[in-house]
N, C-alpha and C positions, 0 to 999 in steps of 0.2 A: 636715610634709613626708613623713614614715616612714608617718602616717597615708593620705595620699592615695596612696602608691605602694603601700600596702598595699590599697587599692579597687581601683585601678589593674589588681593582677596579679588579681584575685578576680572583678575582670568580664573579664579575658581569659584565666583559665584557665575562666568560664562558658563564653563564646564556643566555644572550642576545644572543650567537653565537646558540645555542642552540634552540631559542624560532627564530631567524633569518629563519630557517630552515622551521618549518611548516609553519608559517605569510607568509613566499614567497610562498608557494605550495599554500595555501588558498588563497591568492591573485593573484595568475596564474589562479588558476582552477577553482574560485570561485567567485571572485569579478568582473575580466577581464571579465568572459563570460555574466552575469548582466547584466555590462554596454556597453557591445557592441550589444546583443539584444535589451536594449531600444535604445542605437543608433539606430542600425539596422530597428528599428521598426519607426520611423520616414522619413525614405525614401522607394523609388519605386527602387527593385532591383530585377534581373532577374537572379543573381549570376555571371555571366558571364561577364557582360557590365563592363567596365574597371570604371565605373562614376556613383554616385548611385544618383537620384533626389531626393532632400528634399521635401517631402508633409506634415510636421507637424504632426498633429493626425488625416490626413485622414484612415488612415490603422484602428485607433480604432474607428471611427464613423461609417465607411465601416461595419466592423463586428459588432459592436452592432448590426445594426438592420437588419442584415440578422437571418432568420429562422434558418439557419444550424448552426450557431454558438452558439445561444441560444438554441438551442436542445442539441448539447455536450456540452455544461457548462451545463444544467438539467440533463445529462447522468451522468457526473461527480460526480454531488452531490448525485446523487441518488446510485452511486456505494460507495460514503464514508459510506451515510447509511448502506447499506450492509456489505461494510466491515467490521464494525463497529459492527455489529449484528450475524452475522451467521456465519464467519470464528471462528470469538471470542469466541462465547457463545457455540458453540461444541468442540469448543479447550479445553475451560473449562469443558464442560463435561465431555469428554475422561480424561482428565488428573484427576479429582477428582474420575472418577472410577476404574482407575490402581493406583491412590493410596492408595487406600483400599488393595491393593496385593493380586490380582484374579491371579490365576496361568497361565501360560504363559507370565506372563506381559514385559518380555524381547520381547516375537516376536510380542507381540501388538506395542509396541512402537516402533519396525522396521516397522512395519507396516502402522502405522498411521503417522508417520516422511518421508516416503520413498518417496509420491509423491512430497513432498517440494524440494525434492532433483534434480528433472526434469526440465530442460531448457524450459522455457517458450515455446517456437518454439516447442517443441517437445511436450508438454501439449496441444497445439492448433492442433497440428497433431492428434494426439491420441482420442481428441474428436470432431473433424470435422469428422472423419471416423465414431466414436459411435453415432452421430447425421445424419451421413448420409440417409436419408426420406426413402430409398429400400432396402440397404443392408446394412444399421448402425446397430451396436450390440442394439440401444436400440430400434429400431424398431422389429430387429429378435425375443428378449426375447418378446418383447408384443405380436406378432404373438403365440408362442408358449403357451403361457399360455393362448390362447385363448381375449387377449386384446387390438385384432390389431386394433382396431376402434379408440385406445386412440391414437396412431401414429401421428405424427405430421411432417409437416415440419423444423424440429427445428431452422435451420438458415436462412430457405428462407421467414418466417412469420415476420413480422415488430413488429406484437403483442407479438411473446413469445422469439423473440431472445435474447434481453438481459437477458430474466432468464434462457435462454439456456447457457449463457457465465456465469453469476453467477453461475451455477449447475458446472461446470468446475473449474471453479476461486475458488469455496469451496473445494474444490475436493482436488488442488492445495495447497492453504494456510493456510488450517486450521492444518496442520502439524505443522506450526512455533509456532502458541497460541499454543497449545499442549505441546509443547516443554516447551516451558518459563512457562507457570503455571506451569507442574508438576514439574519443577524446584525449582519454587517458593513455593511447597506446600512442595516438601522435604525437603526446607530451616526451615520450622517451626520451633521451639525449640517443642517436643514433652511432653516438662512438661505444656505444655499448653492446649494442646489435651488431656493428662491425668488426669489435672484438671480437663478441663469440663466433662468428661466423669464419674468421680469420684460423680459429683454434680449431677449426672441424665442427662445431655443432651443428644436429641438422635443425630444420626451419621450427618442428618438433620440439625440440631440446632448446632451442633460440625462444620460442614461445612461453613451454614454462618454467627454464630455468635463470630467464631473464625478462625477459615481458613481462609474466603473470605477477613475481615477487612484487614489482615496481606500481604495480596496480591498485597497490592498498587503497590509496586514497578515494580513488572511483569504485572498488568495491565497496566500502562503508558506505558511500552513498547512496549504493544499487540498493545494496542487502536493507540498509536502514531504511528506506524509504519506501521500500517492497513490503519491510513488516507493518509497517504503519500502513500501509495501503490495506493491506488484509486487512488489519486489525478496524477500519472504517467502513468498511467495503457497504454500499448499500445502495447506488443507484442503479448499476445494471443487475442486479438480483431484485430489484424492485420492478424494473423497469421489463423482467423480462418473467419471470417466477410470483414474485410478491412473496416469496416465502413458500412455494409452496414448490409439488404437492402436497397437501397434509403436513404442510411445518417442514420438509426435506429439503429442503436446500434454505430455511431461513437460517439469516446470520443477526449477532447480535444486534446492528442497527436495524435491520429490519423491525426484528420484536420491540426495539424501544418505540421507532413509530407507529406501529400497530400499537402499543398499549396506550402510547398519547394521544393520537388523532383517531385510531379506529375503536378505542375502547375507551378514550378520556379518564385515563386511571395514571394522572400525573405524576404521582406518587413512588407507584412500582415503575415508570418506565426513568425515571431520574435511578430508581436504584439501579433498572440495568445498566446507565449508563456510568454508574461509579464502580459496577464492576468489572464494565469493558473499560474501561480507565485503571483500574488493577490490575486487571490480566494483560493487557497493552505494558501496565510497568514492569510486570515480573516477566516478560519477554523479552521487550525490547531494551530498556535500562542495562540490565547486565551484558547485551552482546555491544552496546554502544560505549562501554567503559571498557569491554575488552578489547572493540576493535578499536579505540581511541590508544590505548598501553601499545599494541603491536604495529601502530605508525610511529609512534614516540621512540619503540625501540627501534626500528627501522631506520627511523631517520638518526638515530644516534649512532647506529651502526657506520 
């Protein structure tokens, strides 16, 4: 008996040594940095000053009712939209039409995976130069076809810059939806697709009344990982905008490092960062607890 309760504590002081390990990495790297932003975010700090003065929640009354702040919180949401919409819903496209197995479909899907693979910094390089107004590639091609009137300023207009970084940002991450759908389309059990096809349904009807259902699992991931990508979004808007013109395309991470490194006002940019961590919860949270319920029912089904 002393024996067995003596294995007993020896594989559950394992366990614990074990789970010891990640709990401290996620507590280091994840809970610490939390609550030292909302610390942070209740004083007036310049980084440097050895003494940081407590101001309460001036830092978040401050930015509510400035303009700039409430335009990149509206930036923000309006990129989850997007995300949400256009990277996804041609990731999905592409990938239901190589799965049909159109030939070449090996170099399509190097193809359409390839730009995923580019460091943000170098995607905002690559289309700063194709949006450049005189001698950007997408001005040259309009010239040449005769369609130079459609030419635009594309990052110096306040009106169309952000679908100029969205035209980019698709360009970018619609590789990843890509990816995980046709993953998940080749996951199907094919006695299912051969059923319906069996019954009369056309390839249409095979698509989304049995493909699409079965995709839960890879859509949570698209969708979820789409909103958190908005919700962070800050190297190729930095990389190719900086926020600008006049604050028109800044998003919240943007203005948190502008107010840390370009204004040294610690203080307020730790508070935007607890409010893009609020607004990130009240988005994201509830669509991930719903789309977690309707895999559960799914698969109980």
């Amino acid at each position: 008996m002393d024996l067995s309760q003596g294995r007993l504590n020896r594989t559950t002081l394992t366990h614990l040594a074990f789970l010891a390990v990640p709990t401290l990495l996620f507590a280091v790297f994840y809970i610490y940095p939390v609550i030292s932003s909302i610390h942070l975010s209740l004083h007036d700090w310049d980084g440097f000053s050895p003494r940081m003065r407590f101001v309460g929640l001036q830092n978040y009354t401050v930015l509510i009712n400035q303009p700039r702040f409430l335009h990149a919180a509206l930036n923000n949401i309006l990129w989850v939209g997007f995300m949400l919409i256009v990277p996804t819903g041609v990731g999905l496209l592409l990938a239901a039409i190589l799965d049909r197995g159109i030939r070449g479909e090996k170099v399509f899907r190097i193809i359409f995976f390839l730009p995923f693979t580019i460091p943000a910094v170098a995607v905002g390089a690559i289309w700063r130069w194709m949006y450049e107004p005189d001698n950007g590639l997408i001005t040259t091609v309009l010239d040449l076809v005769g369609l130079g009137g459609l030419a635009q300023n594309w990052l110096g207009d306040p009106a169309i810059v952000n679908f100029s970084l969205m035209g980019s940002v698709a360009w970018w991450t619609t590789g990843f939806a890509f990816l995980v759908f046709f993953a998940g389309l080749r996951n199907i059990p094919t006695e299912c697709i051969e059923a319906a096809r069996i019954e009369g349904a056309t390839p249409w009807q095979v698509f989304w009344k049995v493909s699409f259902p079965l995709l839960w699992p890879s859509t949570i991931i698209v969708l979820g990982m789409s909103a958190i990508d908005a919700m962070r979004l800050f190297d190729v808007v930095w990389a190719m905008t900086k926020g600008g013109p006049a604050y028109s395309s800044e998003v919240l991470a943007v203005q948190m490092y502008d107010l840390a490194f370009g204004r040294f006002d610690m203080g307020r940019a730790a508070a935007v960062a607890v409010y893009l961590f609020i607004i990130a919860g009240v988005i994201i949270m509830p669509y991930i607890i719903y789309m977690s319920r309707r895999v559960q029912d799914s698969e109980a089904e």
